[in-house]
DRENZA-807450 format. One record per residue (C-alpha): residue number from 1; x, y, z. Coordinates in nm, 2 decimals. Layout:
<node NUM,<X,Y,Z>>;
...
END
This chain:
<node 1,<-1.72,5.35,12.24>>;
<node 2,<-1.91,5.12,12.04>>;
<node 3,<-1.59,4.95,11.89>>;
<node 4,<-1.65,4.58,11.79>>;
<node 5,<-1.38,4.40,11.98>>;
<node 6,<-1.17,4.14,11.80>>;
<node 7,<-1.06,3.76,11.97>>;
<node 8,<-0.67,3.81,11.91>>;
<node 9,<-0.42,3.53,11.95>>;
<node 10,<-0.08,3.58,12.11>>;
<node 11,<0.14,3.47,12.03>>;
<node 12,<-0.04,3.49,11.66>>;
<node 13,<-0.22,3.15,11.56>>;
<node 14,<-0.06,3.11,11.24>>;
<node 15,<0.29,3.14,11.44>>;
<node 16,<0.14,2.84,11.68>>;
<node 17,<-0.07,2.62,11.44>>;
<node 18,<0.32,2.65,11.20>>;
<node 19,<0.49,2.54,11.51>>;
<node 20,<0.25,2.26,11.63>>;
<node 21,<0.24,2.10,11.23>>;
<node 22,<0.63,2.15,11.26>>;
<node 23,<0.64,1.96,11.62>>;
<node 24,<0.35,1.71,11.46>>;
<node 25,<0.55,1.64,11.14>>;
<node 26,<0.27,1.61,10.94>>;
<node 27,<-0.02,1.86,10.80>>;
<node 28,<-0.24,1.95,11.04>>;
<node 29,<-0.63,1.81,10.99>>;
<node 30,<-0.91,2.08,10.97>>;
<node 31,<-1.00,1.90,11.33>>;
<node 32,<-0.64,1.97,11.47>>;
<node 33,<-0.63,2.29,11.37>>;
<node 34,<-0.99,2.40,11.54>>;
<node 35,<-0.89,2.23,11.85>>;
<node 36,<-0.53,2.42,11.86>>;
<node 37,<-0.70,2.76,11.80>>;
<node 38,<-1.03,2.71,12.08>>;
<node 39,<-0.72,2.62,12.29>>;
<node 40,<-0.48,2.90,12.20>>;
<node 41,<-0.42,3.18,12.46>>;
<node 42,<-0.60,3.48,12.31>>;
<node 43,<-0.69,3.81,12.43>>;
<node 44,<-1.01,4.03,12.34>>;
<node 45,<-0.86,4.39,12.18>>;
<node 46,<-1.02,4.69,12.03>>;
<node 47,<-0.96,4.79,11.63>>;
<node 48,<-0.71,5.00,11.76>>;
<node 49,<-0.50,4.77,11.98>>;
<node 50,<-0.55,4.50,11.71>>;
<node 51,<-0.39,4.69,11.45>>;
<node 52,<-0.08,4.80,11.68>>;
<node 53,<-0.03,4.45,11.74>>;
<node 54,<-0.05,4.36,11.36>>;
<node 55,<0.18,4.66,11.32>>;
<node 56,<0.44,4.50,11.55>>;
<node 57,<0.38,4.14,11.44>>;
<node 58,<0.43,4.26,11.10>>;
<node 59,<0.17,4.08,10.95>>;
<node 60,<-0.16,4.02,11.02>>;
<node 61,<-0.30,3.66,11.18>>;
<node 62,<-0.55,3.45,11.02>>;
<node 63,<-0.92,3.50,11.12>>;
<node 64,<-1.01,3.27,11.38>>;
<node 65,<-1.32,3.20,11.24>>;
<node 66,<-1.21,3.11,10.90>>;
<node 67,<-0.86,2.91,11.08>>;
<node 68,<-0.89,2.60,10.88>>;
<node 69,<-0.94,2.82,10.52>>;
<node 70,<-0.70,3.06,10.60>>;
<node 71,<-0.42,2.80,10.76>>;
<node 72,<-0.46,2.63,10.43>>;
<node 73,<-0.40,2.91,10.22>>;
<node 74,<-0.12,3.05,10.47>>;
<node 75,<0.07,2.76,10.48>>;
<node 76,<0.15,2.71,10.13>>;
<node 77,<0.40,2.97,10.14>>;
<node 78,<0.51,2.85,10.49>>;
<node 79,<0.55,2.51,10.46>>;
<node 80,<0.72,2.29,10.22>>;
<node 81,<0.59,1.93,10.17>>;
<node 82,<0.82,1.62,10.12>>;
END
């Protein structure tokens, strides 16, 4: 006991906030992307269950505390401006 649980999104938030600037068109603002995460299913998971679904995933999500930073940098390997 004593584990620190960890707010996990699933599907992952980086998946959903790539599909929702896909759907949008657009970038995402840093307003848009805090609204899409505090509305994003998510499910509360040890370390342990965390990292099985990182394991799966194949890659591990963006923090949710840090999603506008983190989208930012993710992105720019994701997502090719016109």
């Amino acid at each position: 006991m004593g584990d620190r649980l960890i707010i996990t999104h699933i599907p992952s938030l980086v998946a959903t906030l790539l599909n929702r600037e896909r759907a949008k068109g657009s970038p995402l603002t840093k307003e848009e992307v805090e609204t899409i995460r505090d509305e994003a299913p998510a499910r509360v998971l040890t370390p342990e269950q965390r990292a099985a679904v990182d394991e799966r995933r194949g890659y591990d999500d963006i923090d949710p505390e840090n999603a506008w930073e983190e989208w930012r940098a993710a992105r720019t390997g994701l997502v090719t401006d016109e």
